[in-house]
N, C-alpha and C positions, 0 to 999 in steps of 0.2 A: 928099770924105768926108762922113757925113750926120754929123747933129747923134747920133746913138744911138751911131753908132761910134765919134766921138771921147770921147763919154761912157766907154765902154767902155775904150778906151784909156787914158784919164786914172786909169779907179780901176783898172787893171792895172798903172800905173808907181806907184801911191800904196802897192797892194801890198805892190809890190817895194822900194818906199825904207823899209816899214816891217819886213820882212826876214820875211813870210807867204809862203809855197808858193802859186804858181797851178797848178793841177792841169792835167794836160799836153794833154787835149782842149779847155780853154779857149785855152790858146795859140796854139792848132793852126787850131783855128774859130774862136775870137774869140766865143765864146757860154757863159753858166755851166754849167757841167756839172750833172747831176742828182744828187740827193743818191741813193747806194746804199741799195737796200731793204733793208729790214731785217727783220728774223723777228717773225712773230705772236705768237710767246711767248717772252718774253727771256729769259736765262739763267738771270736771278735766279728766275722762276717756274716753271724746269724741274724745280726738286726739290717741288714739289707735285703732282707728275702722279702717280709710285706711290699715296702716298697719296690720291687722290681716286681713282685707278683700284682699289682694293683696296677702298675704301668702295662705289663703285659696282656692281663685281661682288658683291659679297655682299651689297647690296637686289638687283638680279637676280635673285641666287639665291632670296632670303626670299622674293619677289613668286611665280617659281616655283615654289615648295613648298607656298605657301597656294594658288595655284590649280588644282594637279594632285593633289598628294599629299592637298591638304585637300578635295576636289571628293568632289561624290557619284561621280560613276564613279567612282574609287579607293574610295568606301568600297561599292559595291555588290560592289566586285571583291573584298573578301577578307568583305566581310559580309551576303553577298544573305538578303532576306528568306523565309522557311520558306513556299512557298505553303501549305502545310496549314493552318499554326498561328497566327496573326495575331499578330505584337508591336503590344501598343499603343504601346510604347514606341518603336518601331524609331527614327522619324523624330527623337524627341528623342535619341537614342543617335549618331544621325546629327550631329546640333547639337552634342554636345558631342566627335565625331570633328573636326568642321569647326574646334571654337574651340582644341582641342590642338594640330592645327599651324598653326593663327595665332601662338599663345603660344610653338611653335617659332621657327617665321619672322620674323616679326616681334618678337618679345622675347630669344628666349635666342641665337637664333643671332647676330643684333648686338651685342648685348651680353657675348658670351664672348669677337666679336672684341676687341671694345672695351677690354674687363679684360685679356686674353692678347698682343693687339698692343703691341711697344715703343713704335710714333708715335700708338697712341689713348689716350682715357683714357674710364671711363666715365662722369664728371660732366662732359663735356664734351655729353653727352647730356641736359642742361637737367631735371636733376631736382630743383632746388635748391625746398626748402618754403619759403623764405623768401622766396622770389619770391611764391609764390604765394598764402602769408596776405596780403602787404603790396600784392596785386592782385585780390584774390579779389570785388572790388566790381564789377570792370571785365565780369568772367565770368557774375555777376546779373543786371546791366545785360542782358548780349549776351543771356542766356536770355529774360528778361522783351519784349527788344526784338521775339526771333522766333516768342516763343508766338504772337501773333494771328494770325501768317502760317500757322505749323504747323496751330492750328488752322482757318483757312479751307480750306486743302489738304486737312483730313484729312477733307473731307466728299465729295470724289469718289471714284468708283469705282476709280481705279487705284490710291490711297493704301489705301484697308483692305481693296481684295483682296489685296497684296502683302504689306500687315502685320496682324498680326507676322508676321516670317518663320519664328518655326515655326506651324506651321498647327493647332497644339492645346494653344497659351496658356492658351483660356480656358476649356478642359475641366473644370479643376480650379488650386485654391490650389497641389495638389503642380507639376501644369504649369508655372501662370504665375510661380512663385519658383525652379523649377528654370531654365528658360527665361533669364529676367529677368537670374540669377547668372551664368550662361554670355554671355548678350550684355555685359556689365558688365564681364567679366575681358576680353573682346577687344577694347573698347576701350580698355584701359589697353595690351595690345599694339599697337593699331593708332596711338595718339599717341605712345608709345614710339618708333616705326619710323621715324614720317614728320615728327615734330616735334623727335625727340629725338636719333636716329641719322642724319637724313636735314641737318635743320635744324645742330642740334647739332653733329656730325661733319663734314658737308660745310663748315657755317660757320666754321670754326677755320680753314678753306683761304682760301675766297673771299667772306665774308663773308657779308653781308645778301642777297646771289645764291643764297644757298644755299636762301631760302624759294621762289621760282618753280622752283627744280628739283623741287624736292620736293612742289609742287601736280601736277604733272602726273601722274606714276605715284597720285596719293592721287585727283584726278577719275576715272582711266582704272579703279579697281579700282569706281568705284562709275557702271558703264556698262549692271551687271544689274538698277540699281535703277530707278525712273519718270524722265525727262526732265527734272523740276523739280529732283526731289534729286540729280540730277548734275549739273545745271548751280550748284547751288548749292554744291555740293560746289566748286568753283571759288573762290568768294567764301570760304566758311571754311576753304579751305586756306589761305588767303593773310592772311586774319584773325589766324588760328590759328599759322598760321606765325611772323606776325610779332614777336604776342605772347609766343609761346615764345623769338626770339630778347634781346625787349627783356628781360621776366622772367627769363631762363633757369631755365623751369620748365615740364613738361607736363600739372603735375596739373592747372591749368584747365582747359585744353584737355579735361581726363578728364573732370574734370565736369561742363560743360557736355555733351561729348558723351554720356553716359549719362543728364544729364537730357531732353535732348532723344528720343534714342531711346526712352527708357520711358514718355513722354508719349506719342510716337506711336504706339505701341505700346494703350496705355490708352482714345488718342483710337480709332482702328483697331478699337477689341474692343467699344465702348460704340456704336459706329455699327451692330456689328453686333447688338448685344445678347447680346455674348457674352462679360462681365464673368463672373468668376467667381460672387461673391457676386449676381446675379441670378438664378443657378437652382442655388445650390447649396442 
């Protein structure tokens, strides 16, 4: 008998004089048996599956409402423009079609689950102001950090043909403040969605996991914009994210993002020379 089997042997009778079960294929073969697999997701985490399934489907849905329902085809389709008659307005009429079901999707439809569902709450959606006075330095910082960069970008050609995205900002003071208010209101929905309901909501589940969930659909909505801003869109979701978890608050988040877009926006109109108060 080798040296391995009598090893074997000896802690099989030590076992038994200590009065432990040898399981009946070690007997049998004389080899430990393997421990039985066990499930991916234990019992204890089986009751957070509705609820992250019912968070999930309904950013789903909000993602698909702002992209069909808020899309130009949808508004060409019940609102095509008069060949005869020209709206100067149309395209801004358009902007503010596109920013009303954002403000659905992304704002009120989360948020009605949130307030009407038994298992959600809606300060769980990181809107707490206390956060965000007692951080409100960290948010300066990050602005002051990416001005140099926004502006190096904002001197090529694919930055201020793109921006602003409406295309007669700098027609007029009425444009570029009408304009300005509409872009401003969409992003308090869009950190609402994806810092607040995604970060927020998801997080109460799975924690600190909740912020990479929630970069992915928040890069993939921004795939119409130049190469740079979507890749960067990467790095401040995960910024943005995270902060809103430690905070629990999205108003930075708001503000940096509306700082930053009206800069580039300003940057955008002044390359073309097409500030308002230069040919008003």
């Amino acid at each position: 008998m080798s040296r391995a089997s009598r090893k074997r042997r000896d802690q099989r009778l030590k076992d038994m004089q200590a009065g432990e079960p040898i399981p009946r294929a070690q007997i049998l073969v004389g080899e430990p048996q393997q421990e039985p697999l066990r499930p991916i997701i234990s019992p204890e985490a089986a009751p957070n599956f509705w609820p992250l399934a019912i968070i999930c489907v309904t950013a789903c849905l909000s993602l698909l409402i702002v992209e069909f329902a808020g899309g130009e085809l949808a508004y060409l389709r019940f609102f095509p423009p008069n060949p005869f008659v020209a709206d100067p307005y149309w395209a801004l009429q358009y902007k503010a079609w596109w920013v009303a079901w954002i403000l659905f999707g992304y704002l009120a439809l989360p948020a009605a689950l949130m307030f009407l569902w038994r298992d959600g709450r809606l300060r769980d959606c990181n809107l707490s102001w206390r956060g965000f006075r007692e951080h409100f330095w960290i948010y300066v910082g990050l602005y002051a950090a990416v001005f140099p960069l926004i502006y190096l970008i904002s001197w090529t050609p694919a930055f201020y043909t793109f921006y602003p995205m409406y295309g007669q900002a700098g027609r007029s003071w009425t444009d570029l403040l009408l304009w300005e208010s509409l872009y401003v209101g969409q992003f308090v929905a869009l950190e609402f969605f994806f810092r607040g309901f995604l970060v927020g909501g998801l997080g109460r589940r799975i924690g600190i996991l909740a912020v990479p969930v929630s970069v992915m659909p928040y890069m993939m909505i921004h795939f119409t914009k130049p190469w740079p801003e979507a890749s960067a869109a990467v790095v401040a979701g995960f910024v943005l994210g995270w902060l809103a978890w430690k905070t629990k608050s999205i108003w930075g988040g708001v503000c940096i993002h509306c700082a930053v877009a009206v800069t580039m926006d300003l940057l955008a109109l002044s390359h073309k020379g097409q500030l308002p108060w230069l040919h008003s």
